[in-house]
Backbone as a printed PyTorch tensor [residue, N CA C, xyz], in Angstrom:
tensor([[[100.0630, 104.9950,  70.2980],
         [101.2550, 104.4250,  70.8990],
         [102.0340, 105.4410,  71.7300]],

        [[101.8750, 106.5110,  71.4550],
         [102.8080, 108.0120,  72.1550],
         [102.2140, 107.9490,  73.6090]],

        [[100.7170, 107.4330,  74.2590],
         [100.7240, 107.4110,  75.4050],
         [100.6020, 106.1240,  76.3750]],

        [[101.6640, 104.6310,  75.3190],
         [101.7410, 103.6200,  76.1990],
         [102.8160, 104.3770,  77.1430]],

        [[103.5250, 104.8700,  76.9060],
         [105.0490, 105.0580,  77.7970],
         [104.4340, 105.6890,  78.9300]],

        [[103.0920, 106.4190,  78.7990],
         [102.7960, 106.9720,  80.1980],
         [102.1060, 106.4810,  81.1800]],

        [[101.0280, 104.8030,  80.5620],
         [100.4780, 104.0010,  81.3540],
         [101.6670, 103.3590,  81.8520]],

        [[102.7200, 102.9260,  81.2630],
         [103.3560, 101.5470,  81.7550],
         [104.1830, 102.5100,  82.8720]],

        [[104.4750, 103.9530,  82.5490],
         [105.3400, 104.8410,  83.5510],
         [104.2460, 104.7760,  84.7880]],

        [[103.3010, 105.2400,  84.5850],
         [101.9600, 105.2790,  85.9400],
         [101.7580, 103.9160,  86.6570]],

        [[101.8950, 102.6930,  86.0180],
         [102.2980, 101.9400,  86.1770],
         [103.0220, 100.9190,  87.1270]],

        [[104.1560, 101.0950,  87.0310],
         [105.2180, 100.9800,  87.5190],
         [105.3940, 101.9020,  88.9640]],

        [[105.0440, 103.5500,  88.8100],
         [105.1440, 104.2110,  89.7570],
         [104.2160, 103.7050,  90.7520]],

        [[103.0080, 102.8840,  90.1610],
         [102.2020, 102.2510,  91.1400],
         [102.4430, 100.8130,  92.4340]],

        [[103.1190, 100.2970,  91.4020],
         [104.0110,  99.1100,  91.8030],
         [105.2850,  99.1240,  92.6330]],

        [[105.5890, 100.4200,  92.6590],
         [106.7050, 100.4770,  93.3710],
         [106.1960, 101.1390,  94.9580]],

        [[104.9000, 101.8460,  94.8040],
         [104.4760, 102.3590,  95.7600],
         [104.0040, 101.3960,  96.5000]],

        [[103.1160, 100.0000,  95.9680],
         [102.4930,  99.1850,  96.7890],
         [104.0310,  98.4140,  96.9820]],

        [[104.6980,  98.0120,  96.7580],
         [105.8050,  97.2940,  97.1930],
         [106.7510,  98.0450,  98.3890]],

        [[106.5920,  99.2900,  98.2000],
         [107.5910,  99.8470,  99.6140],
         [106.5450,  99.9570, 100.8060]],

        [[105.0070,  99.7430, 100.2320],
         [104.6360,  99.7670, 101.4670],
         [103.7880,  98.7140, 102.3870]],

        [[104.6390,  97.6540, 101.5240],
         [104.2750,  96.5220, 101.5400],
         [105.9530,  96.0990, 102.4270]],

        [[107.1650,  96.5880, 102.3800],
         [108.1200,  96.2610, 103.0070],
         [108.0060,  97.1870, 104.0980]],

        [[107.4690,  98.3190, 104.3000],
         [107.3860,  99.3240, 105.4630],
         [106.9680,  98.2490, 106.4480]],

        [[105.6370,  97.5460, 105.7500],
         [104.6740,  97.7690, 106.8280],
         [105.5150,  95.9020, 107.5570]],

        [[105.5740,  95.3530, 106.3370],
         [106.8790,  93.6740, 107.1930],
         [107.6620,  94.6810, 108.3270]],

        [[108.1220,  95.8900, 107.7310],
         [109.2830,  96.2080, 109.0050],
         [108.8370,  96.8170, 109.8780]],

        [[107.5080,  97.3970, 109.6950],
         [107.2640,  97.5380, 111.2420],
         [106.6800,  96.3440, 112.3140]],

        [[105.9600,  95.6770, 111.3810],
         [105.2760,  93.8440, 112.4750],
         [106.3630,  93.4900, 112.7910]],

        [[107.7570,  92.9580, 112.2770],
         [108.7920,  92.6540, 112.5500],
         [109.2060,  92.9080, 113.7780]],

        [[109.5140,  94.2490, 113.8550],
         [109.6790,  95.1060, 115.1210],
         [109.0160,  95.2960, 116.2060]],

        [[107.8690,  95.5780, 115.7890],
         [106.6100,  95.1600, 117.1210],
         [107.0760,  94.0420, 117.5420]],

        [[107.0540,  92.4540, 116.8650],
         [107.0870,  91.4730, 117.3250],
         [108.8290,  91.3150, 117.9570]],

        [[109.4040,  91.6740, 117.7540],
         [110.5600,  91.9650, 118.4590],
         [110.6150,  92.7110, 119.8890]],

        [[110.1060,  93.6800, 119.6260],
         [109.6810,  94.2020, 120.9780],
         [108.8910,  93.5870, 122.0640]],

        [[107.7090,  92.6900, 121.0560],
         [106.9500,  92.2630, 121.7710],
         [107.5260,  90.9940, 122.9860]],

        [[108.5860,  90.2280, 122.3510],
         [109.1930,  89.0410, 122.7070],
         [110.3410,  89.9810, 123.6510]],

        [[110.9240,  90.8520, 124.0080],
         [111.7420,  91.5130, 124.5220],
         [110.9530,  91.6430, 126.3460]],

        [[109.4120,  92.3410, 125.7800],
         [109.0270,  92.5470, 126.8130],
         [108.7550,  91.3520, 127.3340]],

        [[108.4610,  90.3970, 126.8690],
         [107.8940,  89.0460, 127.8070],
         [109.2340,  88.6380, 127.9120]],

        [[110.2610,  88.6780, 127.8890],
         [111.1910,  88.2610, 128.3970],
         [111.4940,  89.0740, 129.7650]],

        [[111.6000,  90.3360, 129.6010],
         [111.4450,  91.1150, 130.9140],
         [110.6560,  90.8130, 131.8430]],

        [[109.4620,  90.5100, 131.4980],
         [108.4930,  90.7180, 132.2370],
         [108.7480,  88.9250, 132.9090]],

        [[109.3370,  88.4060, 132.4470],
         [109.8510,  86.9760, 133.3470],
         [110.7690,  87.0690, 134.3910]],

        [[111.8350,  87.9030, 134.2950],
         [112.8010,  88.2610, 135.1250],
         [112.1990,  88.4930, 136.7260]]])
């Protein structure tokens, strides 16, 4: 039992890693696609 605390800690540190880079990566498509709609708006002008 002395080394559940270090799976569920490894764990967790895992889960938090796939989740921020799982919001990185929404905020960068986000942005591309922001940009992307920016330029075709320019590019209408």
């Amino acid at each position: 039992m002395n080394r559940s605390w270090v799976i569920w800690t490894v764990l967790a540190v895992c889960a938090l890693l796939i989740v921020g880079a799982m919001a990185w990566s929404t905020n960068k498509v986000l942005d591309l696609e922001r940009r992307q709609v920016e330029a075709e708006a320019a590019a209408e002008l």
